[in-house]
Every structure is written in structure tokens, then in C-alpha cells.
N, C-alpha and C positions, 0 to 999 in steps of 0.2 A: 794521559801525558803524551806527547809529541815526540814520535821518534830521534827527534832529534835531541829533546832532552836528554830521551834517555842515553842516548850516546854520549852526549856532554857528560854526564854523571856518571858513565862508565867509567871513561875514560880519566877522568879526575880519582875516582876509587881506586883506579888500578895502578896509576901512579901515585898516591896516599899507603896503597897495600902491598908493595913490590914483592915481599915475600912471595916466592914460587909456590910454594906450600900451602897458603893461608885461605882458605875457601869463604866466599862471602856471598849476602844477598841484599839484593837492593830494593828497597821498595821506593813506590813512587814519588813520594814527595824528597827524597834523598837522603832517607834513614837508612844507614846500613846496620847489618850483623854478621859480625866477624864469628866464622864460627871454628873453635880450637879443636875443638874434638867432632869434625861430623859425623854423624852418626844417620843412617838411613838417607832420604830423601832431604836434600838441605834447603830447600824452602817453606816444607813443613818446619824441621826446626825451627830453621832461623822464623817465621810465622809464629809456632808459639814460645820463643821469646820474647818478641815483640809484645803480641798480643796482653805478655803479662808485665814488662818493662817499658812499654812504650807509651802509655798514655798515662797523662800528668792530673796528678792527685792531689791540690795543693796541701800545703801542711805535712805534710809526707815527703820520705826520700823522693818520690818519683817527683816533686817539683824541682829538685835541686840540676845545677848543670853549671859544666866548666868551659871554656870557650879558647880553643887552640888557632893560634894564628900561623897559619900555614908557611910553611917554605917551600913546598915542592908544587904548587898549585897558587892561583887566585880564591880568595876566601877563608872560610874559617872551618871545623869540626866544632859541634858542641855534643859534650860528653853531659851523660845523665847518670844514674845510681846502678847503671850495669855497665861494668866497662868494657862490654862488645858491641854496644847497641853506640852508635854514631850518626849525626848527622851535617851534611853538608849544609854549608848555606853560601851560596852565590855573592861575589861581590856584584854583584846586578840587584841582589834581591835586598840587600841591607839599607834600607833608607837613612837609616843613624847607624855608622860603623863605630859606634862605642860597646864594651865590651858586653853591657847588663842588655843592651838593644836587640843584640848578632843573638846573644844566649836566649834571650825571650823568644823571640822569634825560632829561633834550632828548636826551643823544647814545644813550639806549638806544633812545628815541623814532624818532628816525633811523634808528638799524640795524636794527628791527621793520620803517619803511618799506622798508629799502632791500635789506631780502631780503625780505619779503610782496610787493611792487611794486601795492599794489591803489591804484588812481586814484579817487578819488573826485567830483572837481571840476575843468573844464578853463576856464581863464578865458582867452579869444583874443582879443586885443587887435587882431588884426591889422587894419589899415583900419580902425579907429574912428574918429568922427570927430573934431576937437578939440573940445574945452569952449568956449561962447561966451561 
């Protein structure tokens, strides 16, 4: 992925995630994992969540996904059967911006994450300080 991607998808997650608090990682096709409780190295985590929530199993919860249309960003989130695991999808990238379109394409999104497993971005909340 292109530097600049990844910037772009920073940048759109960290205004999605504004919590100061909220630790997250990104991989590269723009699957995030919000992680509540991190615990150790947080790309390993958020890694094996993905790796066991990220790729789409049809007939199963992992094909299922719900699709958030954005206010604070261009695009959408679509949600799958974990609800830390998120993924961006680009209004550049939607060719049919109808809802079942944006959602198919997020959860193919997902399962390129969630068997590639490449980390792009570790956002570590841990001990930050509060906003004054």
C-alpha cells in the first residue's frame, strides 16, 4: 500500500475513533481493530483477532455485515460479527453506493485483511493523557 494511503486511512480512523483513550490497528486494505482492553503488544492482538474474525466464511456469522454511513468522514464503516473489527470503504472505491454493494465489498475488504494480516498503523492509546 502507498504511503499515502496509508495516511489517508489514518487520518479518516482517527477522526471515526476520537476517543483519546481507544487504542487501534490498522491493516492494510482498511480493516480496523479497536482494541478495549490492550493487553501486551497491540498488533499482535489486534493480528489475532482478525486472523480469527476477519475472513468471511459464508453461511456463517463471519459472512454477515452492517454498513454505517458516515458523518464525520467521506464513506462508509462496515461492521461484521465482531464489533471491533471495522472496515473503511472509500467513496472513490464504491462503484454502486447502494448499501448491500458498499457491505459486500467492506466484508471482501476484511477477508484480504484478515488472511494478508499486514499492519499498517498502531494507534496506542495506552497512558495518554486526558484532553484539558
Amino acid at each position: 500500500m502507498s504511503a499515502v494511503k496509508t495516511e489517508m486511512l489514518t487520518d479518516v480512523w482517527r477522526r471515526l475513533l476520537a476517543d483519546p483513550h481507544k487504542s487501534w490497528v490498522l491493516f492494510e486494505h482498511g480493516t480496523c481493530v479497536v482494541l478495549m482492553a490492550p493487553d501486551g503488544e497491540p498488533a499482535e492482538q489486534a493480528t489475532e483477532i482478525l486472523r480469527e474474525f476477519g475472513p468471511v466464511h459464508a453461511g456463517s456469522p463471519a459472512g454477515d455485515f452492517g454498513v454505517i454511513d458516515l458523518e464525520d468522514a467521506e464513506g462508509w464503516v462496515v461492521t461484521g460479527h465482531h464489533h471491533d473489527v471495522l472496515t473503511y470503504v472509500g467513496p472513490d472505491e464504491a462503484v454502486d453506493p447502494s448499501e448491500i454493494a458498499v457491505g459486500l465489498f467492506g466484508r471482501s475488504k476484511r477477508h484480504w485483511d484478515g488472511t494478508e494480516l499486514q499492519v499498517v498503523h498502531v494507534e496506542d492509546k495506552r497512558g495518554a493523557p486526558d484532553p484539558a
